[in-house]
C-alpha positions as a Markdown table, in Angstrom:
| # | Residue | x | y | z |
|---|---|---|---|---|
| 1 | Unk | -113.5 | 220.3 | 104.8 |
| 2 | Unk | -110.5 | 218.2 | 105.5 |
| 3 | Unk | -110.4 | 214.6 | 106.6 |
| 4 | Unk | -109.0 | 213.5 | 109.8 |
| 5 | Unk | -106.2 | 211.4 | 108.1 |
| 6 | Unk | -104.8 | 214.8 | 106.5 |
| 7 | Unk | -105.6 | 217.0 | 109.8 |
| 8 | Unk | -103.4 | 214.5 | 111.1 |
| 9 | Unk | -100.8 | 214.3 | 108.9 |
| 10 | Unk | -100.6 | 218.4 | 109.1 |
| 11 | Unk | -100.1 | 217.8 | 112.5 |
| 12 | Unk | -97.3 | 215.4 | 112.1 |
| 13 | Unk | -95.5 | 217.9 | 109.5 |
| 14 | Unk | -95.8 | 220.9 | 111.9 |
| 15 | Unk | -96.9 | 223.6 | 109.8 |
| 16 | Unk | -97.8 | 222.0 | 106.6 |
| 17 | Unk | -100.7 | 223.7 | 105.5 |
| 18 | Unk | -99.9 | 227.0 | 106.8 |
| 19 | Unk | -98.9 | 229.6 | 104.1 |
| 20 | Unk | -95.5 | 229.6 | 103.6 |
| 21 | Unk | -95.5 | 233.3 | 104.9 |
| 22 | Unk | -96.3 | 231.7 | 108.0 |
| 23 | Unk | -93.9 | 229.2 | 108.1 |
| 24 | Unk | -91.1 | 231.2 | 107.2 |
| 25 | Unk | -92.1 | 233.8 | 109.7 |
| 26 | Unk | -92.2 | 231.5 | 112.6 |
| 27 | Unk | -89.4 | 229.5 | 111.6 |
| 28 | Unk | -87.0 | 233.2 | 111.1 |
| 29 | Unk | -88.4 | 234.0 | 114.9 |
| 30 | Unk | -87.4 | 230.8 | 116.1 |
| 31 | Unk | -84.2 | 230.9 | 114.6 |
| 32 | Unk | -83.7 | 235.3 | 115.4 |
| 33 | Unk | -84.5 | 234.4 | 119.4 |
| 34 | Unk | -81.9 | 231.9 | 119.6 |
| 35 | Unk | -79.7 | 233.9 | 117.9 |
| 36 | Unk | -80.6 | 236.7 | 120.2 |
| 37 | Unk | -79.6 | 234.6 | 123.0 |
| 38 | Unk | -76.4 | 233.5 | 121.9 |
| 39 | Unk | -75.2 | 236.9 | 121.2 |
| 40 | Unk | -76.6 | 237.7 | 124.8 |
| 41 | Unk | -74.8 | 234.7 | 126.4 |
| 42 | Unk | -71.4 | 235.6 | 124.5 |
| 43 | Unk | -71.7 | 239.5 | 125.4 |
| 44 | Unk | -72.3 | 238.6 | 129.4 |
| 45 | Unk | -69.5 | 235.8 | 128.9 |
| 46 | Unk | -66.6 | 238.0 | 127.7 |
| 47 | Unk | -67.9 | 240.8 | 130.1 |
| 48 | Unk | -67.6 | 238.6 | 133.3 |
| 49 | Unk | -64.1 | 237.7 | 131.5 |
| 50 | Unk | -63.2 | 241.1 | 131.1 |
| 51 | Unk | -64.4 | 242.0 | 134.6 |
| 52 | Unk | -62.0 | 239.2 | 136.0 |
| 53 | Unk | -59.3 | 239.7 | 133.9 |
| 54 | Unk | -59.5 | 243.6 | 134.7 |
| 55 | Unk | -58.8 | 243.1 | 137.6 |
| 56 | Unk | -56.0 | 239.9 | 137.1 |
| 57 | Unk | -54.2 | 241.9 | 134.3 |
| 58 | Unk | -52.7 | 244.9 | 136.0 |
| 59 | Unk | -51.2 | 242.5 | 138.8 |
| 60 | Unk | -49.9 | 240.0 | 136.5 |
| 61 | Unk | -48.5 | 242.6 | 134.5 |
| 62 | Unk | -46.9 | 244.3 | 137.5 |
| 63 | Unk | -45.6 | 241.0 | 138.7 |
| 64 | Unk | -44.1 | 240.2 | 135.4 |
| 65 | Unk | -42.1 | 243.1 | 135.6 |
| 66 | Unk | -40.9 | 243.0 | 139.3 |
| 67 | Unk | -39.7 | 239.1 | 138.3 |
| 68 | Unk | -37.7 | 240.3 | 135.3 |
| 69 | Unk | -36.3 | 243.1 | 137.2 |
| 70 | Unk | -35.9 | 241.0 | 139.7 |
| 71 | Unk | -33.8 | 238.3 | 137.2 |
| 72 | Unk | -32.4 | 241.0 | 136.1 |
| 73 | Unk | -30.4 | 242.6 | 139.2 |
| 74 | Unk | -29.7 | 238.7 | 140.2 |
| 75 | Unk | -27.9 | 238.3 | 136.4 |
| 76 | Unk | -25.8 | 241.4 | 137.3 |
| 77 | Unk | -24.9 | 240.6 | 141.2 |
| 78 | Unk | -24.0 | 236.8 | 140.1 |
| 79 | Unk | -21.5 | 238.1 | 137.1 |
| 80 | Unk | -20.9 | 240.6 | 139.6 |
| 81 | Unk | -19.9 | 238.2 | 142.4 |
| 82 | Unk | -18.2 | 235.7 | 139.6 |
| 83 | Unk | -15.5 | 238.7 | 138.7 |
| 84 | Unk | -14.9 | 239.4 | 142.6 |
| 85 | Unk | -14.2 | 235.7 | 143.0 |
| 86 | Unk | -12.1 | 235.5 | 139.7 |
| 87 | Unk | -9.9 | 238.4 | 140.9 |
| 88 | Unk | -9.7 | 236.6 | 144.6 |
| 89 | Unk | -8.5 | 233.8 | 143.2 |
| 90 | Unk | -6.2 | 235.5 | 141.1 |
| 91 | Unk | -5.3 | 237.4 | 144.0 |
| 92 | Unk | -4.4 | 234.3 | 146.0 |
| 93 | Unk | -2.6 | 232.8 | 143.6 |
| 94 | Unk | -0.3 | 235.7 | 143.6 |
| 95 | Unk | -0.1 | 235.5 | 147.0 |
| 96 | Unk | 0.6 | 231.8 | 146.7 |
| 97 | Unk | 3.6 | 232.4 | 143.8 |
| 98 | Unk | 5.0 | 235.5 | 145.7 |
| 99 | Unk | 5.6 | 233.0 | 148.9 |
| 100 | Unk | 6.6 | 230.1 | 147.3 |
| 101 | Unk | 9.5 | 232.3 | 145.3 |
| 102 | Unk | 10.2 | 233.7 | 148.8 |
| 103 | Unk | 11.4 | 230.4 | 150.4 |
């Protein structure tokens, strides 16, 4: 029979005088649930980010390109306008040097 002192100090170390089959397969289950709930907190994360984002995605990929198109046609009008006010200038100055060799 053990003494008190060692019952105690088995209590202080946990699971000293269990077999180590014991210990080990306590300690595995221990650490195999918290693994198990890790993975399961991961898996439900990146599904709720997937859920959001499967909705987000589409739009912002839809509004990416209406904005591009959109800076796109504005590039073109603005070198568009640019020429027609280069060749109204040019215009005028024509204008300008056909008068001014009138007088």
């Amino acid at each position: 029979m053990k003494k008190r002192i060692e019952i105690r100090q088995d209590w202080k170390r946990g699971f000293g005088s269990a077999p180590t089959g014991i210990k080990n397969w306590v300690k595995w289950s221990l650490v195999g649930f918290v693994v198990y709930v890790a993975v399961r907190f991961v898996c439900a994360f990146v599904g709720g980010m997937a859920a959001f984002w499967g909705g987000w995605l589409p739009m912002l990929a839809v509004l990416a390109v209406v904005f591009f198109l959109i800076r796109a046609v504005w590039r073109i009008l603005s070198a568009f306008l640019s020429l027609c006010v280069l060749a109204l200038l040019i215009l005028v100055l024509c204008v300008i040097r056909q008068n001014i060799n009138h007088f």
